[in-house]
N, C-alpha and C positions, 0 to 999 in steps of 0.2 A: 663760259670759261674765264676763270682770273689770268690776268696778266702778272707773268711774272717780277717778281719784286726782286731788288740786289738781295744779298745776305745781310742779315740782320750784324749791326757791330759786334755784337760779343761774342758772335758765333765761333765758337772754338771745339775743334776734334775732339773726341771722348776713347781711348784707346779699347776695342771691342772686349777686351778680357774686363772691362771696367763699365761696358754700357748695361747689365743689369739694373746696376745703382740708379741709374736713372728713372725705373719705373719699382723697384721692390720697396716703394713705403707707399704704395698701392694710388698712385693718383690719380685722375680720370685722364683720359688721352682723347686727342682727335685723332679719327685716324683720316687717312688722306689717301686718293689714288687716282688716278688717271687712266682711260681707254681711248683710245679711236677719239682725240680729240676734247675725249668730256674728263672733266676735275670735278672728284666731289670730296666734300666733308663733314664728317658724321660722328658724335662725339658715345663715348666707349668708357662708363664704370668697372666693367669687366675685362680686364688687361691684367698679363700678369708674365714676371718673367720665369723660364721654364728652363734653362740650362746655361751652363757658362762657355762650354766650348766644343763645338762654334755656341756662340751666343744665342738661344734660341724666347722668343717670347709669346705667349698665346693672348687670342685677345678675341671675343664673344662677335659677330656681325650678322644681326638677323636676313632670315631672309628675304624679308619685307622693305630693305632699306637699298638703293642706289648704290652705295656703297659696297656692295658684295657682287655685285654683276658687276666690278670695276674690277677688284681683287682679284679676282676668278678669271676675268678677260686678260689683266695683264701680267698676271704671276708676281706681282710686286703691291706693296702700302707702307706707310709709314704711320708708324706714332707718335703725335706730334704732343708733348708735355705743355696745356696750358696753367698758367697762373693765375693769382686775382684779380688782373688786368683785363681778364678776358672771360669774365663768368658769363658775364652776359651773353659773348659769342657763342661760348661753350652750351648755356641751355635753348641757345636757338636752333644751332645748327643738330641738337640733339633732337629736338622737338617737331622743327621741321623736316619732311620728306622733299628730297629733289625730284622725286615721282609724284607731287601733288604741287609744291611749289620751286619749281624750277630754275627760279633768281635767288634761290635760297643764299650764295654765299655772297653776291654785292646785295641781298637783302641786308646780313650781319655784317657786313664790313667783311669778308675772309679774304686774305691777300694769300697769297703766295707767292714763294719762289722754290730756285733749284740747288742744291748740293753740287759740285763742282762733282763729276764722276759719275752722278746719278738722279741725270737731268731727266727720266722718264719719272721719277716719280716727286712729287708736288708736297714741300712744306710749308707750315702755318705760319707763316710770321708773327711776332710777337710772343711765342710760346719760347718755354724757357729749356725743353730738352727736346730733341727728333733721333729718331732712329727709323732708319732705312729696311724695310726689310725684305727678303727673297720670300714669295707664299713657298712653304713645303707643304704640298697637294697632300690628303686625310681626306679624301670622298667621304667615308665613314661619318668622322667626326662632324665634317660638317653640314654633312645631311641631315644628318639625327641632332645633334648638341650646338649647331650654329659658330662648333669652334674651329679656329684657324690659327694653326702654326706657321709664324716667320721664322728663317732666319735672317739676324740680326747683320747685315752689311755694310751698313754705314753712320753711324754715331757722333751728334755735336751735341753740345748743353752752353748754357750762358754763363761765359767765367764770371758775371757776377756773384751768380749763385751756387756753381758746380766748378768744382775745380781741383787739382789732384785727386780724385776720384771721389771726393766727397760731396755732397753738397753745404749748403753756406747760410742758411733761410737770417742766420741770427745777426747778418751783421750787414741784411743786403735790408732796402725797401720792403713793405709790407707787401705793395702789388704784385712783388715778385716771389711770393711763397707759392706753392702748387695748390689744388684743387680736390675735394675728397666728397664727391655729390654720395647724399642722402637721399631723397626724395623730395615731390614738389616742389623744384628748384631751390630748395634747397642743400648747400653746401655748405665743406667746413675748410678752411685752408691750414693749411700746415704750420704746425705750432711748434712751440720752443725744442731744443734741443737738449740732449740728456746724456750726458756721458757716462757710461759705467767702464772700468776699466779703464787700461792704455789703448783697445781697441785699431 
């Protein structure tokens, strides 16, 4: 189990009618959860947001993985938004199983800490956006499709790069653009931005 870390400095609230933005330009997540003691982290190409209000988001967890015998056990996970800072993290902890290798996240470096309100569930330090989420139980879905419904409870992003409800990639550091895995470790991080319209 990681030791919790303080809050990261830029950690700043993201107002729920506004935590969509944080995952709809599609970018890998880790998601993060905690049972009975045990934290894991297991990183997630298939995340996507699904409603605005309440804020809802779906995000793929095999059944093969640690991670879903976590989600399952405590009705809660989080999406944790990492950046180019932390690919390397990102393809480890995706690669490795904590049911085969069990130091998986002081293998990778994974820190964590807690949201002031919603200290049961465990986020990535270093990542650039989290969202809290409540599991809304789909037996169905995720028996047969592996998919799972949050809703969205709690939401911060790094005013470096997020802020009035936007994101900022164009005027922040390069390690702080988000993540967009391809295959065989490879990834693409998020590029320029494009304005059409007053938007």
């Amino acid at each position: 189990m990681t030791t919790p870390a303080p809050e990261p400095r830029f950690f700043q609230p993201v107002p729920l009618d506004k935590a969509y933005r944080l995952i709809n330009h599609g970018p890998t997540v880790l998601v993060s959860s905690a049972h009975a003691g045990e934290v894991n982290v297991m990183s997630a190409a298939w995340a996507c947001a699904l409603d605005f209000s309440p804020p809802k988001v779906t995000v793929v967890i095999d059944k093969a993985t640690r991670t879903r015998a976590l989600v399952e056990g405590s009705g809660t996970f989080a999406l944790c938004v990492p950046s180019v800072g932390l690919a390397a993290l990102t393809l480890g902890v995706g690669t490795d199983s904590a049911l085969t290798v069990p130091d998986k996240l002081a293998r990778h470096g994974v820190k964590t800490f807690h949201a002031p309100g919603h200290e049961a569930v465990p986020l990535v330090e270093g990542c650039v956006a989290w969202l809290v989420c409540r599991l809304m139980p789909e037996p169905h879905n995720q028996t047969t499709y592996d998919l799972f419904i949050g809703e969205v409870v709690g939401a911060w992003a790094d005013e470096r790069v997020f802020r009035a409800g936007r994101w900022h990639f164009d005027g922040a550091p390069d390690h702080l653009r988000t993540l967009h895995y391809v295959a065989g470790g490879q990834f693409y991080a998020t590029g320029a931005s494009l304005q059409v319209g007053s938007g």
